[in-house]
PyMOL commands that place a pseudoatom at each C-alpha (Angstrom):
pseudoatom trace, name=CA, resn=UNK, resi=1, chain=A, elem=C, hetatm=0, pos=[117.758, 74.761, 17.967]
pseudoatom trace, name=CA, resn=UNK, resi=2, chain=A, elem=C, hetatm=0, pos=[117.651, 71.678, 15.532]
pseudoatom trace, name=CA, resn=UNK, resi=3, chain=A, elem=C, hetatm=0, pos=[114.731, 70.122, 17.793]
pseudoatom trace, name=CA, resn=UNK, resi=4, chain=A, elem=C, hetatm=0, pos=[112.933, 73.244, 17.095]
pseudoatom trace, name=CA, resn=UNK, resi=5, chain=A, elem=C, hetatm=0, pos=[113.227, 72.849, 13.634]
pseudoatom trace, name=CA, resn=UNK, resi=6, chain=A, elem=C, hetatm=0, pos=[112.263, 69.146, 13.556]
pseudoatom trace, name=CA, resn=UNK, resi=7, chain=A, elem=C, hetatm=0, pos=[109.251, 70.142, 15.731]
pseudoatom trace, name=CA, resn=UNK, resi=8, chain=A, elem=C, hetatm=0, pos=[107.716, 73.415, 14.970]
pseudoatom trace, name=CA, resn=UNK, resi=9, chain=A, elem=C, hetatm=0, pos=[104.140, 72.429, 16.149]
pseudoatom trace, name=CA, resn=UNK, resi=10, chain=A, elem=C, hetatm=0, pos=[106.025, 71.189, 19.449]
pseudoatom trace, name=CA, resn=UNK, resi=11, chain=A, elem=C, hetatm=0, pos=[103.645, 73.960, 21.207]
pseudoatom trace, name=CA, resn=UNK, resi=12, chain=A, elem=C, hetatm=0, pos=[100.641, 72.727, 19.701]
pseudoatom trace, name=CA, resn=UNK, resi=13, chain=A, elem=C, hetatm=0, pos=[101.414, 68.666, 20.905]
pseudoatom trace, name=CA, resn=UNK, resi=14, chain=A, elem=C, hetatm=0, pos=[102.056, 69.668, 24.721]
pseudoatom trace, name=CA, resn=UNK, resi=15, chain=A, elem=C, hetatm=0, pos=[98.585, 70.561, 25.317]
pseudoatom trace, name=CA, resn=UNK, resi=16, chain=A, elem=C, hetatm=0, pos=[97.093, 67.550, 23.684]
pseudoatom trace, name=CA, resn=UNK, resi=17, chain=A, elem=C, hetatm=0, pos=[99.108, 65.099, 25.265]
pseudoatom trace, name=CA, resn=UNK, resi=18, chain=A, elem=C, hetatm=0, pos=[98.632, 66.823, 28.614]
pseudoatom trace, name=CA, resn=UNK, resi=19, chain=A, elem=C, hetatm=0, pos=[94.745, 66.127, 27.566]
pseudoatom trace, name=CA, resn=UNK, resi=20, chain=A, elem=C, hetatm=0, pos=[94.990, 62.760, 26.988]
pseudoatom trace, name=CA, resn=UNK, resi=21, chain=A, elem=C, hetatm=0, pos=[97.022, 62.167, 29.839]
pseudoatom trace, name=CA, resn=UNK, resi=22, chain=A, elem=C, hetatm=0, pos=[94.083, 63.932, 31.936]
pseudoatom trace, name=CA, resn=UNK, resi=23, chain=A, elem=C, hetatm=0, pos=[92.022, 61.408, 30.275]
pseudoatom trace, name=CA, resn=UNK, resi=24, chain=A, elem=C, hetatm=0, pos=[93.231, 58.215, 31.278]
pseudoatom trace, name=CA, resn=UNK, resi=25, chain=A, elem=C, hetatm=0, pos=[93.827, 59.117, 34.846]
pseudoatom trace, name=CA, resn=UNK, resi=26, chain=A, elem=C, hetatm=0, pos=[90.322, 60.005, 34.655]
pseudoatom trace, name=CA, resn=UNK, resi=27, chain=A, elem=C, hetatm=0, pos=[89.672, 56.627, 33.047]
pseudoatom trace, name=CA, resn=UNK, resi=28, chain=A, elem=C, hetatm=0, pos=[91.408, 54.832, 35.834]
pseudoatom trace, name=CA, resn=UNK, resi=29, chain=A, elem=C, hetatm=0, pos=[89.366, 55.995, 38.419]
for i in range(1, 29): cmd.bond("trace and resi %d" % i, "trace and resi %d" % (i + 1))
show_as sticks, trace
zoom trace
């Protein structure tokens, strides 16, 4: 529960690293 607290916008961080992750492999090609 403590890594909750230290990361309430946890939710909002997943989807933008999944982005940029989608970017470079898109980068790479």
């Amino acid at each position: 529960m403590q890594i909750r607290m230290h990361f309430p916008k946890l939710d909002e961080l997943i989807p933008y690293a999944f982005a940029l992750t989608k970017y470079f492999h898109n980068l790479q090609k």
